[in-house]
C-alpha positions in Angstrom: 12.4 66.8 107.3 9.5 65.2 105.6 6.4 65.5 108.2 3.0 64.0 108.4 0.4 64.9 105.6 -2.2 65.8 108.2 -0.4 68.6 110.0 0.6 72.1 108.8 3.6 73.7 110.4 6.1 76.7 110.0 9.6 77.1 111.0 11.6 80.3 111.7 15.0 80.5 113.1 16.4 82.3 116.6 20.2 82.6 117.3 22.8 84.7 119.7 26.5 84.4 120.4 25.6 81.9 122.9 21.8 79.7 121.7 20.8 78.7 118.2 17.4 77.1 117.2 15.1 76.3 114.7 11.5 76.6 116.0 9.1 74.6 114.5 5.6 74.5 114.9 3.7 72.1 114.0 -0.3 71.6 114.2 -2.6 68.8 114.1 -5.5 69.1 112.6 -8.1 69.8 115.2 -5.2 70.1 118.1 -3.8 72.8 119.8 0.0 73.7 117.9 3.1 72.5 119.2 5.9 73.8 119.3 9.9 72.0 119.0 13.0 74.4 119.4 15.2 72.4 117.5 19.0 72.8 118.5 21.3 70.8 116.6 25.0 70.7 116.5 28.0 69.0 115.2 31.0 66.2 116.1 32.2 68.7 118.7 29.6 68.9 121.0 29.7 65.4 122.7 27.3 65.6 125.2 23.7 66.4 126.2 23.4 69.3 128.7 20.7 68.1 130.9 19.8 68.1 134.9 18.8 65.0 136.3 19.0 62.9 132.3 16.6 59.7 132.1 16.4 57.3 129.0 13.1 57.4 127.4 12.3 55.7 124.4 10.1 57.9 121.8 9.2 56.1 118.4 11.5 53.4 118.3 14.8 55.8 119.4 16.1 56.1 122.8 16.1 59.9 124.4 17.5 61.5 126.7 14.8 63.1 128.6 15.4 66.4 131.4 12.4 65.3 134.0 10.6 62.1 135.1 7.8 63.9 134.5 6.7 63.5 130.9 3.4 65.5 130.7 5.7 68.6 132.4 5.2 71.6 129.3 8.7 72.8 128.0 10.2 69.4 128.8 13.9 68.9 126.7 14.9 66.0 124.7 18.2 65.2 123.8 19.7 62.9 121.5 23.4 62.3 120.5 24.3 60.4 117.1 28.0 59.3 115.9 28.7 63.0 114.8 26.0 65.1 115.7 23.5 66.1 118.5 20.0 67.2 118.8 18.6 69.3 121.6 14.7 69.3 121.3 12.5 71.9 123.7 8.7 70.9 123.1 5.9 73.7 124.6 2.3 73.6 123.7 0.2 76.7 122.6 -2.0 78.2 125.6 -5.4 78.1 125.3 -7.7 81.2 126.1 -10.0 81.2 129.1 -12.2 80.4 130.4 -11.5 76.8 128.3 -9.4 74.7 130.4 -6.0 74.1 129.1 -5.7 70.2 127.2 -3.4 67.9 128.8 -0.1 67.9 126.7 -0.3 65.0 124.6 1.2 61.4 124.9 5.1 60.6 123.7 3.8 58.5 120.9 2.4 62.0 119.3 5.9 63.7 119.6 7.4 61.2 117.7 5.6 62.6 114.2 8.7 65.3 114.5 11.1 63.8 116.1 11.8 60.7 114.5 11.8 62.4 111.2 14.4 65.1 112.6 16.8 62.1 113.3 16.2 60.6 109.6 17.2 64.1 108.8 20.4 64.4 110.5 21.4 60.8 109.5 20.7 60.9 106.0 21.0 64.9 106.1 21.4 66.3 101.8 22.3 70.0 102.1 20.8 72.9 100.8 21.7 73.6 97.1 23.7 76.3 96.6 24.3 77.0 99.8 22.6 78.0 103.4 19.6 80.6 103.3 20.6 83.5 105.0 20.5 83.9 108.5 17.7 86.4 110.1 19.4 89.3 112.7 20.6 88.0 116.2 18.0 88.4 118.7 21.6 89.9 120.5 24.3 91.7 119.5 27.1 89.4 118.9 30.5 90.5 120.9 32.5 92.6 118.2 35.7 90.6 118.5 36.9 86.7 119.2 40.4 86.1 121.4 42.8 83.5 120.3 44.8 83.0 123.3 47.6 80.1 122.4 48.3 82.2 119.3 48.5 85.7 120.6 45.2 87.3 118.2 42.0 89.2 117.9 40.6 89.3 115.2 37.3 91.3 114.4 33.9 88.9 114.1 33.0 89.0 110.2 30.5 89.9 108.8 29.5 86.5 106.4 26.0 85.4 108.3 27.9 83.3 110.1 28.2 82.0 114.3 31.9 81.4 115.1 33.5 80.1 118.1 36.7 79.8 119.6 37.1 76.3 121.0 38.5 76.0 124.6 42.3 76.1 125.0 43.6 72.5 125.4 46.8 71.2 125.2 48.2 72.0 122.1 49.7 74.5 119.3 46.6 76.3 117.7 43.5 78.0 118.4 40.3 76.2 116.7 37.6 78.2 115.3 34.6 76.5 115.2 31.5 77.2 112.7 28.6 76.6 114.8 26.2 78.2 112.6 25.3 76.8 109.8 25.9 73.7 111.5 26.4 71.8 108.3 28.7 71.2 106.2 30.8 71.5 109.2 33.5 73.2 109.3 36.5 74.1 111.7 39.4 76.2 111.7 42.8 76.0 113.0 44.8 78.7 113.6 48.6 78.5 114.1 51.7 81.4 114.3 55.2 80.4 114.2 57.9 83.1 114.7 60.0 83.7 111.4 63.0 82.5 113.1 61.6 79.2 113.5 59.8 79.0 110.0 61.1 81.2 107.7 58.3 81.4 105.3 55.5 79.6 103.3 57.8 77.7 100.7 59.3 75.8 104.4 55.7 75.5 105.7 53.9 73.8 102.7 57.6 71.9 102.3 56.7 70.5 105.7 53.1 69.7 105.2 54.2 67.8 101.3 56.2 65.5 103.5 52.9 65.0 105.5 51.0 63.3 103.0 49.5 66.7 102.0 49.4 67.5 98.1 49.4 70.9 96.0 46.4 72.5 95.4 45.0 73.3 92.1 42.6 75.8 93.6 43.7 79.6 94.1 44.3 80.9 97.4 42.1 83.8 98.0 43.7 87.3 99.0 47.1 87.5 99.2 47.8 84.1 100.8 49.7 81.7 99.9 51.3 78.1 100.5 47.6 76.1 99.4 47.6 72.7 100.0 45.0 70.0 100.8 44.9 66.3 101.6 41.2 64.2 102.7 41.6 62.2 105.9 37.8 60.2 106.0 35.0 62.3 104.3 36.8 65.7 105.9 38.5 67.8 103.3 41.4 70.2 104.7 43.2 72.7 102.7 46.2 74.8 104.3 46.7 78.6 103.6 49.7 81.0 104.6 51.0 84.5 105.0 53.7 86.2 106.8 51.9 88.9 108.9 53.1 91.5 111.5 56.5 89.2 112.2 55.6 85.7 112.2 54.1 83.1 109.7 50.2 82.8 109.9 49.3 79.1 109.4 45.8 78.3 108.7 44.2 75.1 108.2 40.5 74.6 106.8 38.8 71.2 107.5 35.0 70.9 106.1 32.7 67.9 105.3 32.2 68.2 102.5 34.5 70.3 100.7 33.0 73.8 100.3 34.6 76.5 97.8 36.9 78.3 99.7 35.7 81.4 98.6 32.9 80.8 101.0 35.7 81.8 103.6 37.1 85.0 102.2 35.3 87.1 105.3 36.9 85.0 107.9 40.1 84.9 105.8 40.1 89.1 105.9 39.7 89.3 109.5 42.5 86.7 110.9 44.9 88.7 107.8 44.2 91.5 109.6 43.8 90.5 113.2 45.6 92.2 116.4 48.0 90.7 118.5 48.0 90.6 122.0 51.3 88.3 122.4 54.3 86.4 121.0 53.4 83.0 118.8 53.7 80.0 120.7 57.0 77.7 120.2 56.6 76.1 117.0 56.0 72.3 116.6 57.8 72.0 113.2 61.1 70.5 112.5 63.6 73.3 112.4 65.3 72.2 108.9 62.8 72.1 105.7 64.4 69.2 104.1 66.2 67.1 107.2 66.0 66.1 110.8 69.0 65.5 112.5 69.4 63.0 116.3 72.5 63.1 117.3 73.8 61.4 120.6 76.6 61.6 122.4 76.9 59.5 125.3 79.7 60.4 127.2 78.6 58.3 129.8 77.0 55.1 129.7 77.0 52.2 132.1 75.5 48.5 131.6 75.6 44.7 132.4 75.6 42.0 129.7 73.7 38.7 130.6 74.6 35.6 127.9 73.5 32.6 128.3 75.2 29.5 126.2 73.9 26.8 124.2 75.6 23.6 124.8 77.7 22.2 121.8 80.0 20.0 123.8 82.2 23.1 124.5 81.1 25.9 127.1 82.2 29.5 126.9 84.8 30.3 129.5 83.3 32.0 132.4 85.6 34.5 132.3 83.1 35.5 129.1 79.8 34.7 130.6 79.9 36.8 133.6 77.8 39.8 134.2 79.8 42.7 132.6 80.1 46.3 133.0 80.9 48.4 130.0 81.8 52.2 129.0 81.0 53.4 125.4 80.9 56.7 123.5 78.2 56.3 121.2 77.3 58.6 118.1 74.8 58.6 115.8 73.9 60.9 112.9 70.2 60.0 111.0 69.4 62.5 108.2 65.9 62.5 106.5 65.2 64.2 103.2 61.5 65.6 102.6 61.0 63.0 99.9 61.4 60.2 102.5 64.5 59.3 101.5 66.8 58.3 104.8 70.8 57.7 105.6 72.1 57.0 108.8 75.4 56.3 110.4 76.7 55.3 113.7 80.1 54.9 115.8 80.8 53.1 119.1 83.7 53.3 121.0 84.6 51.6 124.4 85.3 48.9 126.7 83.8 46.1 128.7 85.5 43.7 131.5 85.9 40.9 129.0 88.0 43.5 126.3 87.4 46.7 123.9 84.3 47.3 121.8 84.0 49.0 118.7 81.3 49.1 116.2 79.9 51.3 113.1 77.5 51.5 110.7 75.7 52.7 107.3 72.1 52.3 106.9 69.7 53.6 104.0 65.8 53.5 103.8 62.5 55.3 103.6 61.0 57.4 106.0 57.3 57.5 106.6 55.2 60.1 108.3 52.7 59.0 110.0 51.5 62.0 111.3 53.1 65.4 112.5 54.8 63.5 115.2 55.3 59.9 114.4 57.5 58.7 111.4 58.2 55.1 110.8 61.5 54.2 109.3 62.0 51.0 107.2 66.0 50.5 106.2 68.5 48.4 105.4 71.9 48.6 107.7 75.4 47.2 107.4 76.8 46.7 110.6 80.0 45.8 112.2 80.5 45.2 115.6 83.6 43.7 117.3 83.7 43.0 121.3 84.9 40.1 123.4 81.4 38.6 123.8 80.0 39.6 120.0 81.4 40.0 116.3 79.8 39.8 113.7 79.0 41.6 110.4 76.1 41.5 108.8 73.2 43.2 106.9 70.1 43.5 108.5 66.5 45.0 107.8 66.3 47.6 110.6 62.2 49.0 111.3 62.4 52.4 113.6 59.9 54.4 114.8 60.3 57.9 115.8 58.4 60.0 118.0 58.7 64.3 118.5 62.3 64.2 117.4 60.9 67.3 115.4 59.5 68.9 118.5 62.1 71.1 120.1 61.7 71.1 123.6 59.8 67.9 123.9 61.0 64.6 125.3 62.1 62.5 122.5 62.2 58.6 122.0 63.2 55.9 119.6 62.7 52.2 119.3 64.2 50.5 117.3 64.3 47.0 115.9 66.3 44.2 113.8 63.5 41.9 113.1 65.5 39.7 110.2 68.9 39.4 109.7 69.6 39.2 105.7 73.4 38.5 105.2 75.7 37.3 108.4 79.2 36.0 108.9 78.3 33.9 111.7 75.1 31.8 110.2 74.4 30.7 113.5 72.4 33.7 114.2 69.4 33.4 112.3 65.2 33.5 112.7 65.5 36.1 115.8 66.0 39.3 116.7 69.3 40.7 116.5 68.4 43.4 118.4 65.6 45.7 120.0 66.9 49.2 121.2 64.6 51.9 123.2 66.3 55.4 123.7 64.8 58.1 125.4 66.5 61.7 124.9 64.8 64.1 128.0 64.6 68.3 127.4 67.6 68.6 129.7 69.8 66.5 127.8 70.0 63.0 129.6 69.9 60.0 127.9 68.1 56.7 128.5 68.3 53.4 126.5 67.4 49.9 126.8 69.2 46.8 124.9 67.9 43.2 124.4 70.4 41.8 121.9 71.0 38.6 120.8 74.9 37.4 121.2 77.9 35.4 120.1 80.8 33.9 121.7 83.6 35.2 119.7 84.9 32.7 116.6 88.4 32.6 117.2 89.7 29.5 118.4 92.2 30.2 120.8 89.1 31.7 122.7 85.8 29.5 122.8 83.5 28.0 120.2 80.8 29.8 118.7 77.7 30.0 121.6 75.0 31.9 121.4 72.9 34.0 124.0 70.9 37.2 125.1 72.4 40.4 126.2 70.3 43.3 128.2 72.1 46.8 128.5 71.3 49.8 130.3 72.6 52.8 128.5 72.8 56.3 131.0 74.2 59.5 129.4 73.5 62.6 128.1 73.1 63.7 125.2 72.4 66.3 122.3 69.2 66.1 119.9 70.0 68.8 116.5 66.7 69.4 115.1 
């Protein structure tokens, strides 16, 4: 913070497990000293702590004041910016009696510190070389930190450092949380998979390649292992791993900017030799290192076709345009390699009111993942399908997206969609859709899908002329999801 030329001031620090400010105290010359408990914290503190909040504006910035009252001593401001927050305490110095005590000064003089404070946060440069030290807690810190969706305790290190254990949420890993020094922020995230779900580091960092993360140059401190990194915005994450008292110990560093890893050696030592109080949480990865598997079998599966005709002087029979029930047995094998590389193949087998149904097909492509539980599929499929009211073969660009089919125990979904139609046998149908599939596989094993397809008479002509029109099916069954 740059502050006024016509001031002095001095800052010293005050922290516990639970509070941490900077108190700085600045004097006028030929005024009483003020004094600004400065509490600032990072992106994961998102709001301002205060009874009865007012907007006040203070040099050009809008506040958040505590009171009405502005000439109240102790009064707290409270700002929040886009990825940190400041927490401002302002007291005045006493003054001895018998002289009466000067009324605490206007808003206008507060904003000598504070409007420099946010100019520091905004445009904040770090210290080179690293934090000062810390000064001793004005508490004793509690000796251990609990990590309750992953079963540890580990012993609170030693490193002049605050951390926290964020709140359990919903999800996989426990987040520690450097609160002090507040920058470069930095946040942990702690994850334990049993070894009969992730049989060592080689399968884990296999996974996280596939994820858009890359090898690390840098060398993992300890006796961990598995290092990795990838940027996503201006946060750097690197991923380290050991196999510890039954179960694979997956930790994931995420710091703006990067700081050398080293930094993190006491932290490191304490979760490799941390206590546990319980058995690791289901894991979230896919089961396979180089593949997942969906395969359905719909042993039952009931639905009604709708066509509608397009008038070239001949008309379907209505014996063919009809509402129709059909039976299939449907199965479908997708295998994804963990460069991205995708093959798929599919087999229908059944029957409708109008006649039998069969179709297959052989698709290749590339799988992308978006993220740990979305992957976007782009392929190409050849496809033949044979029933009363469709035939056709053809070879179609096919885009699928994928959600949690790596996630045992989770629902699962796919949707599917033939957006253009490269090569057909019946030219007719071209510029639309072919078809848009949605298919929902639930933990217990039953099936859901949904079918808009588009559909053609058949092109014999001892049956009808070639017409054209949209099919819906409904698609009940159950099913088995391989992971």
């Amino acid at each position: 913070m740059n502050l006024p030329a016509d001031t002095t001031w001095s800052v010293h620090s005050r922290w516990d497990a639970d509070h941490w400010e900077d108190v700085l105290v600045v004097t006028p010359l030929g005024e009483p000293a003020t004094f600004y408990a400065i509490e600032v914290a990072g992106r994961t503190v998102k709001d301002c702590p205060l009874a009865d909040p007012f907007p006040i504006e203070i040099g050009g910035e809008t506040w958040i004041q505590g009171s009405r009252d502005p000439g109240v001593d102790g009064t707290i401001f409270c700002r929040m910016l886009l990825d940190a927050r400041a927490l401002v305490r302002i007291t005045h110095a006493p003054t001895p009696s018998p002289t009466p005590t000067p009324a605490p000064p206007a808003l206008a003089a507060y904003s000598q510190v504070l409007r420099p404070l946010l100019d520091a946060i905004r445009n904040r440069r770090l210290i080179p070389g690293g934090p000062p030290p810390l000064p001793p807690p004005d508490r004793p810190l509690p000796a251990e930190l609990a990590l309750p969706t992953v079963g540890l305790v580990i012993v609170r290190p030693d490193d002049q450092m605050l951390w926290r254990v964020a709140p359990p949420g919903n999800r996989d890993f426990d987040a520690l949380i450097r609160v002090l020094p507040v920058f470069p922020e930095v946040q942990i995230a702690v994850r334990r998979h049993a070894l009969a779900e992730v049989a060592g580091c080689a399968r884990l960092a296999r996974h996280l390649l596939s994820a858009f993360w890359s090898a690390s140059e840098t060398p993992p401190p300890g006796d961990w292992a598995g290092l990795v990194g990838k940027r996503v915005g201006r946060f750097e994450s690197l991923a380290l791993c050991r196999e510890d008292k039954g179960a694979l110990l997956d930790v994931r560093l995420a710091t703006r900017p990067l700081v050398p890893i080293l930094a993190f050696t006491p932290i490191f030592e304490r979760l490799a030799t941390s206590r546990v109080m319980g058995p690791p949480p289901r894991s979230p990865l896919p089961r396979s290192p180089t593949r997942a598997v969906l395969m359905r079998s719909a042993t039952v599966a009931l639905g009604l076709d709708f066509p509608g005709t397009v008038n070239r002087g001949l008309q379907v029979p209505k014996r063919l345009t009809g509402p129709s029930p059909f039976g299939s047995v449907d199965l479908e094998l997708d295998w994804t390699s963990r460069n991205g590389l995708t093959l798929g193949a599919s087999l229908s087998l059944g029957g409708d009111g109008h006649g039998g149904l069969i179709g297959a097909s052989l698709e290749t492509g590339v799988a992308l993942a978006l993220d740990d539980e979305l992957t976007l599929v782009l392929a190409l499929a050849l496809e033949d399908r044979r029933e009363a009211l469709f035939a056709n073969r053809s070879l179609s660009l096919v885009v699928d997206m994928r959600a949690s089919h790596h996630q045992p125990g989770r629902f699962a979904w796919s949707l599917r969609l033939v957006p253009l139609l490269l090569v057909s046998r019946q030219p007719a149908i071209t510029g639309l859709p072919l078809a848009i599939s949605w298919t929902g596989v639930f933990v217990g094993g039953l099936v859901i899908g949904v079918d808009l397809r588009w559909v053609s008479s058949p092109v014999q002509a001892t049956e009808a002329w070639p017409s054209e029109g949209l099919g819906f099916g409904l698609r009940i069954g159950y099913g088995h999801l391989d992971r």
